[in-house]
C-alpha positions as CSV (number, residue, x, y, z in Angstrom):
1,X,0.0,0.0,0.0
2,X,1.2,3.7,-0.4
3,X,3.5,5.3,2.0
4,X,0.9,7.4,3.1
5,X,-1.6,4.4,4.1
6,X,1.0,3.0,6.1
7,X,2.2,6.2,7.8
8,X,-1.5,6.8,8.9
9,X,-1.9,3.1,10.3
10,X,1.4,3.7,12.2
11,X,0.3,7.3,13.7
12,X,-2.7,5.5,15.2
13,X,-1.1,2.1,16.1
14,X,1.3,4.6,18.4
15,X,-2.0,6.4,20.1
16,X,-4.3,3.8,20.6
17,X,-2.4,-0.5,19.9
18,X,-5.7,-1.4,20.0
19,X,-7.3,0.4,17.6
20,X,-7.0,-2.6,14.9
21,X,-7.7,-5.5,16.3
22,X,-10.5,-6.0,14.5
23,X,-10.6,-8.8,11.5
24,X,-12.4,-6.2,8.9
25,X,-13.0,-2.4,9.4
26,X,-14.0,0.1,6.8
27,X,-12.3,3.4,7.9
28,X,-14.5,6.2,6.2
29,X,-13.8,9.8,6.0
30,X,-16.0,12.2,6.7
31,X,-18.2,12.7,3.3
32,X,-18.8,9.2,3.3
33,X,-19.4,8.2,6.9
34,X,-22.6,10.6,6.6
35,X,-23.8,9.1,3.6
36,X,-23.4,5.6,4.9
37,X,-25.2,6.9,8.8
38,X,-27.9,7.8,6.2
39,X,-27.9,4.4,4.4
40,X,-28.0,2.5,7.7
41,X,-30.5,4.4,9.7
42,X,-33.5,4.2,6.5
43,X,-36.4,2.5,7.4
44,X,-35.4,-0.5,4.5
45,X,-32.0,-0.4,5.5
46,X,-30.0,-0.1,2.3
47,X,-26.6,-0.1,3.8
48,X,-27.8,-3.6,6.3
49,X,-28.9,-5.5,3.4
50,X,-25.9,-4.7,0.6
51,X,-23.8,-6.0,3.5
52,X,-26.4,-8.9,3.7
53,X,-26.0,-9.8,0.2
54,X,-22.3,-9.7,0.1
55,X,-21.8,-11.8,2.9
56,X,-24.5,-14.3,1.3
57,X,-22.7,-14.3,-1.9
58,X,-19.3,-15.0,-0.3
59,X,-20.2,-17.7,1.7
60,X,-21.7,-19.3,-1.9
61,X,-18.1,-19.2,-2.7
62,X,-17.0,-20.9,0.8
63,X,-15.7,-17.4,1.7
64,X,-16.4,-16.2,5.5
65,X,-16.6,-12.5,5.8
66,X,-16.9,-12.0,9.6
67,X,-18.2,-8.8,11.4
68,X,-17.4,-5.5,9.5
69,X,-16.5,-2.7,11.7
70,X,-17.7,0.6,10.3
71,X,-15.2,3.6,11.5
72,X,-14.3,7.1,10.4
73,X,-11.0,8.1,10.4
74,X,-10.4,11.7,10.6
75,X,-6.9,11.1,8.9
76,X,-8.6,10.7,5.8
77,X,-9.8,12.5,2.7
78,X,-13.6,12.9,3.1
79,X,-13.8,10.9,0.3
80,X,-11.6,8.3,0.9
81,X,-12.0,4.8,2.8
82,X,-9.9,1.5,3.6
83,X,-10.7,-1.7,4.4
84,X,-8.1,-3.1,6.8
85,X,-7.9,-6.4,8.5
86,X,-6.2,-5.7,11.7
87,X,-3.3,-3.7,10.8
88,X,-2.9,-4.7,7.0
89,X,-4.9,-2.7,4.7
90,X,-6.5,-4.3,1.9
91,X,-8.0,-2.1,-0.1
92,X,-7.8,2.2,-0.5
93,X,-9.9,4.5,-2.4
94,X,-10.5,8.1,-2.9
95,X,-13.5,8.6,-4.5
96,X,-13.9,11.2,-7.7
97,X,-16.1,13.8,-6.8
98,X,-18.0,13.0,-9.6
99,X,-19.3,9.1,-8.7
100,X,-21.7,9.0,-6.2
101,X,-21.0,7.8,-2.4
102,X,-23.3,4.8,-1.1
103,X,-23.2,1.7,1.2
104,X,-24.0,-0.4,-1.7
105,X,-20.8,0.6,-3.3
106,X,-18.4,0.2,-0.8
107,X,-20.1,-3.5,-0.2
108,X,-19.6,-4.3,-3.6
109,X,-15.8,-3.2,-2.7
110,X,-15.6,-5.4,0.1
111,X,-16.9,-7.8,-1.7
112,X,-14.5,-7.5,-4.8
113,X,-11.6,-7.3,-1.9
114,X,-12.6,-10.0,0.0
115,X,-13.1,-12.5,-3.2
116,X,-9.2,-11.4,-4.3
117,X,-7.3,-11.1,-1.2
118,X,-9.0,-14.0,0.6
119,X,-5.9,-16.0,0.9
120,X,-4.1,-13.1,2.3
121,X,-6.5,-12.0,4.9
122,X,-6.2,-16.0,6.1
123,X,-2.9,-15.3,6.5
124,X,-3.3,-12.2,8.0
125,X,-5.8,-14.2,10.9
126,X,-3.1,-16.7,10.8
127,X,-0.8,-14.1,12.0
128,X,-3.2,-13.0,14.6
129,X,-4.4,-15.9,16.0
130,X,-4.3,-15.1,19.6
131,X,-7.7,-13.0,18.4
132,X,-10.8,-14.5,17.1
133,X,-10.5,-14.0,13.4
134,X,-13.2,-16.2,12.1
């Protein structure tokens, strides 16, 4: 991943060691953490059920996605996210101003992550195994 990713992990791996010990966490900035609140707190739930749906698909494909961690992450653009298992990230994006921000978009990014980098987030749990990864 880019210099930058990394240095931003490090700066809050020094503040707070805990703060990735999760096995998946979207870190949001700010433009896209209120679209996303939006998504999630709908009455049909748009941002719940594209989650939903990717973790159905994946486990078609005998790929577990466990618990996704939503986060914002002040370090970044306010158009920008990462998925990260624990410390690793897997995936970056800034999005153009000119594509539209929504929950069903980044699940369809998790989803294309996940399906491509399964093998290395195994490893990654591997790696972490005195936490429960799966």
């Amino acid at each position: 991943m880019s210099e930058r990713m990394d240095q931003i992990v490090q700066n809050e791996k020094s503040k707070n060691p805990d703060f990735f010990k999760e096995p998946v966490t979207i870190f949001m900035g700010n433009d896209i953490i209120s679209v996303i609140a939006e998504d999630y707190l709908t009455e049909d739930s748009i941002g719940v059920k594209s989650l939903f749906n990717v973790r159905s698909k994946l486990s078609m494909q005998e790929i577990v996605l466990p618990t996704v961690r939503l986060r914002d992450l002040m370090e970044l653009n306010p158009r920008e996210f990462i998925i990260v298992s624990y410390d690793i990230v897997l995936y970056q994006e800034d999005i153009p101003e000119e594509k539209e921000i929504s929950s069903v978009y980044l699940s369809e990014k998790l989803e294309e992550t996940f399906r491509l980098k399964y093998a290395e987030y195994l490893k990654i749990c591997a790696d972490n195994s005195g936490d429960t990864a799966l």
